[in-house]
N, CA, C and O atoms as a DFTB+ gen file, in Angstrom:
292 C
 N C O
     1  1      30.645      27.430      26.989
     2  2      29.831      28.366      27.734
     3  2      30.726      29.085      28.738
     4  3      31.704      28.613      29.318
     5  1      30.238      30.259      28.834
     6  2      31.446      31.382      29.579
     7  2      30.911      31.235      31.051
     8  3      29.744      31.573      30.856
     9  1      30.985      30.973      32.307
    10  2      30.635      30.767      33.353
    11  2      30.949      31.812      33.966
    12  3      31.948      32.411      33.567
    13  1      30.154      32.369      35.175
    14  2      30.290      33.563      36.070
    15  2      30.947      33.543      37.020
    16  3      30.181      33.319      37.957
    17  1      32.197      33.670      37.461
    18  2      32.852      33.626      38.846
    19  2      32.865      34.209      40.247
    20  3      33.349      33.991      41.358
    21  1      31.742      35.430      39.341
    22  2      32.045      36.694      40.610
    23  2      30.986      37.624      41.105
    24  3      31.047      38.617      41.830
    25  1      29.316      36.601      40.092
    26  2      28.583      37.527      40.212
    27  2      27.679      36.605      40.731
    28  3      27.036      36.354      39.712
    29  1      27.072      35.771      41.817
    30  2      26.303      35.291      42.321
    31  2      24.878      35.287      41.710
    32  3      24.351      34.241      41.331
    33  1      24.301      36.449      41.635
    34  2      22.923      36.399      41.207
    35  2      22.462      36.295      39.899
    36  3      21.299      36.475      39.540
    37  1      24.193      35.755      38.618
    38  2      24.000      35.832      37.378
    39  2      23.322      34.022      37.043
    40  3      23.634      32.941      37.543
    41  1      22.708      34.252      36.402
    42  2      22.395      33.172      35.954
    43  2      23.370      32.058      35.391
    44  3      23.074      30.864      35.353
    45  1      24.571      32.596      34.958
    46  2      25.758      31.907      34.201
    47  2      26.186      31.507      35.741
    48  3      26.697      30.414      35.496
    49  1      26.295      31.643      36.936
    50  2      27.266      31.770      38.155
    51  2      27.591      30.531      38.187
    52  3      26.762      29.677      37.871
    53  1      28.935      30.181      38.596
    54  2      29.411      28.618      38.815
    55  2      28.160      28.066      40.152
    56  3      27.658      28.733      41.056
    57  1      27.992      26.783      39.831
    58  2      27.023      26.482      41.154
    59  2      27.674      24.738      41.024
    60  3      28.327      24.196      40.132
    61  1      27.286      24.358      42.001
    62  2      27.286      22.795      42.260
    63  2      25.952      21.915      42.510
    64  3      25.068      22.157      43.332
    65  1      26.015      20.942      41.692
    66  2      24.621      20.240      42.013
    67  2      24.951      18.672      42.860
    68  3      26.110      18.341      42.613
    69  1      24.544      18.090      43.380
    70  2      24.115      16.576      44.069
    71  2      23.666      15.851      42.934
    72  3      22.456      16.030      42.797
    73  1      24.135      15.120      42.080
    74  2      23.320      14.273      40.939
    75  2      22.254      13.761      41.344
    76  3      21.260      13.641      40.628
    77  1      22.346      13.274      42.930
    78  2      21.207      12.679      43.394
    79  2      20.483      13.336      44.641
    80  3      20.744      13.224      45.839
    81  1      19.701      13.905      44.127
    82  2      19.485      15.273      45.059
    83  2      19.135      14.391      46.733
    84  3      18.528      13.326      46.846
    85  1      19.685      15.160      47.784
    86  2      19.709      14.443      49.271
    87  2      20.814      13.557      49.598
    88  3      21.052      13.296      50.777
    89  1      21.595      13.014      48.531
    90  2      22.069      12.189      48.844
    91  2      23.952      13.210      48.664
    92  3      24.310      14.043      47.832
    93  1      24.843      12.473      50.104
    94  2      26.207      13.145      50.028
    95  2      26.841      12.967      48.677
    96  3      26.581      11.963      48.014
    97  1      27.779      14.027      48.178
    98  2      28.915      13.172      47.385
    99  2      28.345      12.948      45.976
   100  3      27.142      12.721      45.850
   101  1      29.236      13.007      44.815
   102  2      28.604      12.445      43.614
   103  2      28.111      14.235      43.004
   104  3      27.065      14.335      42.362
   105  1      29.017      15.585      43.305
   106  2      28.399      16.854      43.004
   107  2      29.096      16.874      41.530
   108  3      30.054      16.190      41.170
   109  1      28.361      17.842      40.768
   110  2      28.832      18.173      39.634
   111  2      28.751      19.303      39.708
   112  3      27.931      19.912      40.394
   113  1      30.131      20.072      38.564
   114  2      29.696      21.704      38.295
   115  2      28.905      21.882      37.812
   116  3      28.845      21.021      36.934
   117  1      27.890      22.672      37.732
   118  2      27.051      23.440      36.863
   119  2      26.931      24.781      36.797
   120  3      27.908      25.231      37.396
   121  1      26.238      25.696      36.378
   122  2      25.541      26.713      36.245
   123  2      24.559      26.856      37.024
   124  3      23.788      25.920      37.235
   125  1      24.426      27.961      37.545
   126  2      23.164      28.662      38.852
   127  2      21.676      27.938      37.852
   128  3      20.710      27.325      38.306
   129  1      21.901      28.206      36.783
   130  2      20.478      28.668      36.287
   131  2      19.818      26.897      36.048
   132  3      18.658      26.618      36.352
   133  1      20.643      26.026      35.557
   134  2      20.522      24.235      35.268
   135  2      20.198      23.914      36.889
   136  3      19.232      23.374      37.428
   137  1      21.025      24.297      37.244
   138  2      20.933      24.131      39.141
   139  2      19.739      23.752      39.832
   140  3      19.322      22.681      40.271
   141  1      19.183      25.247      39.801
   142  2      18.193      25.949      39.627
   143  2      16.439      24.897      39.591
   144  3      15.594      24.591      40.432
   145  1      16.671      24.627      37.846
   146  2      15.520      24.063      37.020
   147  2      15.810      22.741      37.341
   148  3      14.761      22.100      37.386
   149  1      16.616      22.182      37.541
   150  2      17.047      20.655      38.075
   151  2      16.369      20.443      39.290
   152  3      15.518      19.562      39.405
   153  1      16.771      21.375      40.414
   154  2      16.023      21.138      41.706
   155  2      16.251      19.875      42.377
   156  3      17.332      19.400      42.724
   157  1      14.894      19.315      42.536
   158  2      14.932      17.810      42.978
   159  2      15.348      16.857      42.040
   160  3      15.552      15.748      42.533
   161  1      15.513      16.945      40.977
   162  2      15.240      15.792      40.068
   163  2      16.534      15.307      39.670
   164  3      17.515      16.037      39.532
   165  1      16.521      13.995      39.477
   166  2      18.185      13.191      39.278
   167  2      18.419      13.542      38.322
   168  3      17.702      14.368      37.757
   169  1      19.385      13.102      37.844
   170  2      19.892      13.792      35.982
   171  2      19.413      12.982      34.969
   172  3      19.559      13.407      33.823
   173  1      18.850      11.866      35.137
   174  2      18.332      11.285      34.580
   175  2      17.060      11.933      34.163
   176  3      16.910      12.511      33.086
   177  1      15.971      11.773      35.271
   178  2      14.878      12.497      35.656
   179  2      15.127      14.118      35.108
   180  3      14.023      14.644      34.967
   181  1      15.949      14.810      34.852
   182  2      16.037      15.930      34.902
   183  2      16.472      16.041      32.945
   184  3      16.044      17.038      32.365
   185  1      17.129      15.198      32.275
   186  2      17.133      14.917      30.928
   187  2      15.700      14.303      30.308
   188  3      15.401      14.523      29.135
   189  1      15.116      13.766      30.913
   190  2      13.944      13.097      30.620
   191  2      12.642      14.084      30.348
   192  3      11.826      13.873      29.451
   193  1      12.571      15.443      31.474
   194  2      11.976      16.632      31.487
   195  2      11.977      17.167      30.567
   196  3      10.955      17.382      29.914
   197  1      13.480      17.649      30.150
   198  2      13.919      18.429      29.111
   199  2      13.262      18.093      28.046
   200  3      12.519      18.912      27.504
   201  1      13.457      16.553      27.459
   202  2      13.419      16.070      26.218
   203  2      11.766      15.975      25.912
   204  3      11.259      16.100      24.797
   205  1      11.163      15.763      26.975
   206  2       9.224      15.797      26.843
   207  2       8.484      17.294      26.800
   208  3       7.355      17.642      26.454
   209  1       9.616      18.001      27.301
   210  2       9.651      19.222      27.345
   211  2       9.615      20.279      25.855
   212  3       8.812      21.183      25.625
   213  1      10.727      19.822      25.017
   214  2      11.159      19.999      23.864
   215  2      10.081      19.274      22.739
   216  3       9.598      19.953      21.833
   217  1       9.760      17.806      22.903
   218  2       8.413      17.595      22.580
   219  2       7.270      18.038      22.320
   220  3       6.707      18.389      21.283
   221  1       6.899      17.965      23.717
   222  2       6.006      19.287      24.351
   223  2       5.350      20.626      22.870
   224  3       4.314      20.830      22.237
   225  1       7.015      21.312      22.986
   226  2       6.943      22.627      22.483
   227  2       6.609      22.102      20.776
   228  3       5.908      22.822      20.065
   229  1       7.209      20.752      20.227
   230  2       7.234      20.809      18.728
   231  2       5.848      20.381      18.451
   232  3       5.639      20.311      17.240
   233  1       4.937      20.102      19.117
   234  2       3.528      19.741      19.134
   235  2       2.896      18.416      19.738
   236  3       1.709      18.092      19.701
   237  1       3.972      17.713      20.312
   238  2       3.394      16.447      20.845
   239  2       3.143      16.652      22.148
   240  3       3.649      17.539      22.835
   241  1       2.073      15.536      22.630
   242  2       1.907      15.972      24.082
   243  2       2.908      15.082      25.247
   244  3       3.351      13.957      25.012
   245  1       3.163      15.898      26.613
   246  2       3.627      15.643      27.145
   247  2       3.275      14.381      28.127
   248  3       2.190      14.205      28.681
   249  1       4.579      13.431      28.231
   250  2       4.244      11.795      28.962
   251  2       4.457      12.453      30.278
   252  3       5.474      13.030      30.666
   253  1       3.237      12.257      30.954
   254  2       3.531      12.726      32.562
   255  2       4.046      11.383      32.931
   256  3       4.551      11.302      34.051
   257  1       4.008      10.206      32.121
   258  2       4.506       8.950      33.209
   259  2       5.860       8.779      32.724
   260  3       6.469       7.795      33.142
   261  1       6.353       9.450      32.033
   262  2       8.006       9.468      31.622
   263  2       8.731       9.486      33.138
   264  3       9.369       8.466      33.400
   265  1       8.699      10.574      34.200
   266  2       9.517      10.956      34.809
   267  2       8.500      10.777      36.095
   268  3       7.348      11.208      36.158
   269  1       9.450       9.785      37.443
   270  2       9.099       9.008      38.496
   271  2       8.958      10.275      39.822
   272  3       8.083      10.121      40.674
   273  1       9.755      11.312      39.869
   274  2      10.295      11.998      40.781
   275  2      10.595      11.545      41.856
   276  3      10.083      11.933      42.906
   277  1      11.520      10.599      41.770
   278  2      12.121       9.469      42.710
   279  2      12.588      10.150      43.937
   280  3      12.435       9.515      44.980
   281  1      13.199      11.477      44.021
   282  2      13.342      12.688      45.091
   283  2      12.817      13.727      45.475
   284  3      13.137      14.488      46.389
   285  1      11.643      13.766      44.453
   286  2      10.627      15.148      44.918
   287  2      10.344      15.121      46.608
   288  3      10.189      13.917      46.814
   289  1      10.265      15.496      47.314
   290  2       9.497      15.709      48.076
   291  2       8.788      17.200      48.361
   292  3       7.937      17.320      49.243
C-alpha cells in the first residue's frame, strides 16, 4: 500500500495509532483512514469488528457480544 507523506487530509496519510487506546507507548504506523475507524478500540477489539463486520455483509448476523469495548468511553 502506497502511503501519503504530504497530504494530511488524504485518507492514505501516514498516521500513528496507541494499540491500546489511552494507554502511553506500544504506537504503530498506520494509515489516517484504519486510524480513524479503529478509534477507541484495541486491535484485537478492532479485528474482531472487522471480521463480524464482513459477516455481517455475507448474510450472517452480527455478535454484538463478540467485542467488550474495553476502552470506549
Amino acid at each position: 500500500m502506497v502511503v501519503d507523506l504530504t497530504n494530511p487530509s488524504d485518507p492514505f496519510h501516514l498516521s500513528f495509532d496507541h494499540r491500546f487506546p489511552g494507554h502511553p507507548g506500544n504506537i504503530l504506523v498506520c494509515i489516517l483512514i484504519i486510524n480513524e475507524m479503529k478509534s477507541q478500540l484495541s486491535d484485537a477489539e478492532f479485528i474482531t469488528i472487522v471480521r463480524q463486520l464482513a459477516k455481517h455483509f455475507a448474510g450472517e448476523p452480527f455478535d454484538l457480544d463478540s467485542v467488550k469495548f474495553e476502552y470506549w468511553n
